[in-house]
C-alpha positions as CSV (number, residue, x, y, z in Angstrom):
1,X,19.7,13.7,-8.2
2,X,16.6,15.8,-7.2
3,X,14.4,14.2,-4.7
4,X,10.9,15.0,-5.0
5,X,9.4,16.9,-2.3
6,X,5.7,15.9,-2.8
7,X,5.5,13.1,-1.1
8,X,2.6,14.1,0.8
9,X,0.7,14.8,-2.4
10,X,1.6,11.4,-3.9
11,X,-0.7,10.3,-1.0
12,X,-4.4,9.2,-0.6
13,X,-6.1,8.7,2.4
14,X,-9.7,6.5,2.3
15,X,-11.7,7.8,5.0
16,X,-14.0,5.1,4.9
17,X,-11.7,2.6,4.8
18,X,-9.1,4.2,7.2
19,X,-6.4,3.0,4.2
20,X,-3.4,4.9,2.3
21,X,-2.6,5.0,-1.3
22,X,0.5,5.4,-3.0
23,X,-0.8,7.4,-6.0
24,X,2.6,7.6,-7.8
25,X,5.5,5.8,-8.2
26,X,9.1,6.9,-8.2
27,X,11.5,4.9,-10.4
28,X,13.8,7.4,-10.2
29,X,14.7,6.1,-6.8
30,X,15.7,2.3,-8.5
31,X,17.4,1.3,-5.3
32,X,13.8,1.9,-2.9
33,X,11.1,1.5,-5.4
34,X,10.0,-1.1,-7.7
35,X,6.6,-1.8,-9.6
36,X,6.8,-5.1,-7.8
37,X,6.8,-3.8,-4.7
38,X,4.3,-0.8,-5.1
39,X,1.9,-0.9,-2.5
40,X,-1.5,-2.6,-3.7
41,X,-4.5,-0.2,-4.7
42,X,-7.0,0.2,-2.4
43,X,-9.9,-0.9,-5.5
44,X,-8.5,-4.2,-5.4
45,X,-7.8,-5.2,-1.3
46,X,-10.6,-7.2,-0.6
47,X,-9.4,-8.8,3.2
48,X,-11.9,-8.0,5.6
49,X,-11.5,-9.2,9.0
50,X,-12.9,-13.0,8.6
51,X,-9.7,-13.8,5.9
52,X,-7.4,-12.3,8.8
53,X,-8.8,-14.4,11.9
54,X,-8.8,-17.1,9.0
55,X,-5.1,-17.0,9.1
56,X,-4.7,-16.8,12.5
57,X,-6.6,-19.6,13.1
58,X,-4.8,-21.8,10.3
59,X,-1.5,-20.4,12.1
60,X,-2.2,-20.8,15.6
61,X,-3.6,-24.2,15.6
């Protein structure tokens, strides 16, 4: 089996958002990838800082 070697190119950085993508998926690797577990888009992450100090506080107290 041939492992890909563009890993970096299956990559994308949002400046603005200081976030990485996972542009492509690689179900040839069936043992370390899965569609389930594919990394979420950055168009749909929507936590900002107020949902995280919204868990902690749910956590911590």
């Amino acid at each position: 089996m041939a492992y890909p070697t563009d890993r970096v190119e299956a990559v994308k950085y949002d400046v603005k958002r200081g976030q990485v993508e996972l542009t492509k998926g690689y179900p040839e690797e069936k043992f370390l990838w899965n569609v389930d577990f594919h990394p979420t888009p950055i168009r749909k992450r929507n936590w900002d800082w107020y949902t995280y100090a919204a868990i902690w506080f749910g956590m911590a107290s």
